[in-house]
N, C-alpha and C positions, 0 to 999 in steps of 0.2 A: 527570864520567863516569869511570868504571873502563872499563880493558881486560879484555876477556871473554879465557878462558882454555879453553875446551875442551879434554875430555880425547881424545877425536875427535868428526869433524864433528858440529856437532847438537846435541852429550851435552857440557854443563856440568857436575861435580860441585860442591858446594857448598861442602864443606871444601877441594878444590884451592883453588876461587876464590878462599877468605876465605886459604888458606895457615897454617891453625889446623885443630882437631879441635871443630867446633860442637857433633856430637853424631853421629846416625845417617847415612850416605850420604846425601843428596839428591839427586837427577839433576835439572837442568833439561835437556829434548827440547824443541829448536825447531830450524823452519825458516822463515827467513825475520821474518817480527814475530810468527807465531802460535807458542807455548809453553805446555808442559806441565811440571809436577811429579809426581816419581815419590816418593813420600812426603815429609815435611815436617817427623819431629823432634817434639820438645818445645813445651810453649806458646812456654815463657821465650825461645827461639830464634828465632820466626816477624818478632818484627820485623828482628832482624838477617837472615834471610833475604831477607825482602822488600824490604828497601832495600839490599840489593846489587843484586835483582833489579833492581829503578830505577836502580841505578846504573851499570849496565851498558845500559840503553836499551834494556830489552824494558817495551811498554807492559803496564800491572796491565790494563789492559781488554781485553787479547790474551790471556790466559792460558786453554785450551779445558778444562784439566782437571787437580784434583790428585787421585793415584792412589794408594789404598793399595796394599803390597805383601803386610802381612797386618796383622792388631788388634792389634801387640803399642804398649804405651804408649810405647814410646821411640820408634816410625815415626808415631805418630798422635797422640799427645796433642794436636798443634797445630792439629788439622784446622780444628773451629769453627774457632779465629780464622782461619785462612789464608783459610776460605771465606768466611767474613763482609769480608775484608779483600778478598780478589782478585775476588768475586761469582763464580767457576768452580763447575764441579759437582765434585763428591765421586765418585770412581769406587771400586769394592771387588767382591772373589768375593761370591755371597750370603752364604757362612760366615760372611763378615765382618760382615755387616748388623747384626745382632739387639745382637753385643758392638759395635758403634760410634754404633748407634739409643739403646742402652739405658746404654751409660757401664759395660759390666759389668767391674769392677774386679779379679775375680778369674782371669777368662778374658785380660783384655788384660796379666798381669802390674802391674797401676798396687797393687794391695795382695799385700802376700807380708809378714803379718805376722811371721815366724818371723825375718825379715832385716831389720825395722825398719825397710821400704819403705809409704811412706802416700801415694799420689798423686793427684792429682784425677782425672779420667778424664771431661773434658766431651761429653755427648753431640753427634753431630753425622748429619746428613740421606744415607744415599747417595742419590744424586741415579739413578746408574745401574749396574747389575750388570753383571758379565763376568764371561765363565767360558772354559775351553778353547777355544781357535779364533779366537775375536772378534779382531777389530781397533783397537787405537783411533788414530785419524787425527789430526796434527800439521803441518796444512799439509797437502804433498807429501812428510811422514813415516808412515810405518805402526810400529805398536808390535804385531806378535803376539804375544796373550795365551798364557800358558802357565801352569796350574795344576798345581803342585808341592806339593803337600801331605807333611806329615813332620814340619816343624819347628811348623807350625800347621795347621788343616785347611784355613785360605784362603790359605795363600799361595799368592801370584803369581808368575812370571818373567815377564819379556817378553825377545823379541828382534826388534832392531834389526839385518837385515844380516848380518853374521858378529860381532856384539855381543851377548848375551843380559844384559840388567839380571838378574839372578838371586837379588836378596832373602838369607833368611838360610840358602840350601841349603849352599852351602860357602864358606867362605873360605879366601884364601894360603895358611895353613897347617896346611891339610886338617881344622881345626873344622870344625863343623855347629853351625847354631841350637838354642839348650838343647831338650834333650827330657824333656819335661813333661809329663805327663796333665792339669793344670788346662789348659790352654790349648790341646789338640785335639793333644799330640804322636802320633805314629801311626809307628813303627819299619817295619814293609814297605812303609807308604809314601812314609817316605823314603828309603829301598832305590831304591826302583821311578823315583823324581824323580831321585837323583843320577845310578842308570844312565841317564835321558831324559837329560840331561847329558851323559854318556861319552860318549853314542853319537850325537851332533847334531854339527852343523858347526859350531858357534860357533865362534871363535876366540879370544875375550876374555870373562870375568868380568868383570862388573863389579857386588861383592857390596853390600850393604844395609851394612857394619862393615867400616872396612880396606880395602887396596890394592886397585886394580884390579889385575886378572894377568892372564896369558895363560890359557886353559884347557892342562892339563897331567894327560894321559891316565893319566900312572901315579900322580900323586897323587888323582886320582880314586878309581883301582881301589884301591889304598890306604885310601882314606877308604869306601868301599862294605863293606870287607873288615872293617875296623873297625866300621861299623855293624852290618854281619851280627852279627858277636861279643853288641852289644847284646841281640838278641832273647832270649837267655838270662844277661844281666848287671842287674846294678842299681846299676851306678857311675855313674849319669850323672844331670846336673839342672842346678839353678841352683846349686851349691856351688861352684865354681871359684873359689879366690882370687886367681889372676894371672892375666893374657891378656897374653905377652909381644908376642902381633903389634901390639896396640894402641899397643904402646910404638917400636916399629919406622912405624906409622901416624905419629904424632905429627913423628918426625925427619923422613920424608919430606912431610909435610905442611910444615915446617920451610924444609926446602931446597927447596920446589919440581918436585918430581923428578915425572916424567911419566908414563904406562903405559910406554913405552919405555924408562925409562932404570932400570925395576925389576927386579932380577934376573931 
């Protein structure tokens, strides 16, 4: 058995635990034996995920639900197997259905011939749809659904408390999820998600890529300000050849270091 590591009560992330960079955020939400996953990564990932899971001593037959956050290939590729492995239901927005029923490769990002990206993209079942408002139940935990559309047209947030899980609306260093027309990107509407953001009481991010933070009002209006600019730009996409945060991810995934002890 492994000692669990939560980053607050509840909320496992999956790269703290392993103390490496797996791949996308994962959240394990539990209370008590019953648990949930908040996306799941790559195929290639799902076993190493799931036998930490075991090894931490949350039972596989306790698991109520893995959750997408949106269709993109790098949060779902895993899904089949996780769901054939743990027997849970598949949760997602409807947006999401049709590109995670159907394997569509072009909408989830798994092909971008232009970048020499060829992915598989196995179809897989959702089981149940959420949209704005819903609940999903974890034990004696509630996860409100929050539908943020912008970076894709199904993405998710949830919040937990003064926690918001917040997907790939922003991260530390006021990034936003690529904005892309193959995959449902929509600029006022992510305008409209980030200010839902600004203007809530969460207290903590905790994004889909990269550190957990505090929320931080003036990097927000920042990054809002920035995207306005978008509505009449055309510098934005999958073209980015560095992402220094991720390198800054890596070290503190390294050392250990906690939401608190992050600038």
């Amino acid at each position: 058995m492994i000692e669990r590591r939560p980053v607050f009560p509840g909320v496992i992330e999956m790269n703290h635990q392993a103390g490496w960079r797996i791949g996308c955020n994962v959240y394990l939400v539990y209370d008590e034996r019953d648990w949930a996953l908040i996306d799941i990564g790559y195929e290639e990932s799902v076993d190493e995920i799931v036998e930490m899971i075991r090894e931490m001593d949350f039972p596989l037959s306790q698991c109520r639900a893995i959750v997408a956050t949106h269709a993109d290939v790098d949060h779902i590729q895993g899904l089949a197997k996780a769901k054939a492995i743990l027997k849970a239901p598949v949760l997602a927005h409807p947006l999401a259905v049709e590109s995670l029923e159907t394997g569509d490769k072009i909408k989830t990002f798994a092909e971008i011939a232009a970048q020499n990206v060829h992915l598989d993209m196995p179809v897989v079942k959702v089981d149940r749809q959420v949209v704005d408002g819903e609940t999903i139940v974890i034990g004696g935990r509630e996860l409100l659904v929050w539908h943020t559309p912008g970076h894709t047209d199904s993405q998710l947030a949830f919040q937990m408390g003064n926690l918001l899980l917040s997907g790939d609306n922003i991260y530390r260093d006021g990034s936003v999820g690529a904005i892309d027309a193959h995959h449902g990107s929509d600029i006022p509407a992510f305008i409209q998600s980030l200010e839902r953001i600004a203007a809530s009481d969460v207290e903590w991010l905790l994004p889909s890529h990269g550190p957990i933070f505090r929320k931080d009002d003036q990097l927000l209006q920042a990054t809002i300000k920035r995207v306005q600019g978008y509505l009449s730009l055309a510098d934005f996409g999958t073209c980015a050849s560095h992402w220094p945060l991720i390198e800054e991810w890596d070290r503190e995934l390294a050392e250990g270091r906690l939401p608190a002890s992050t600038p």
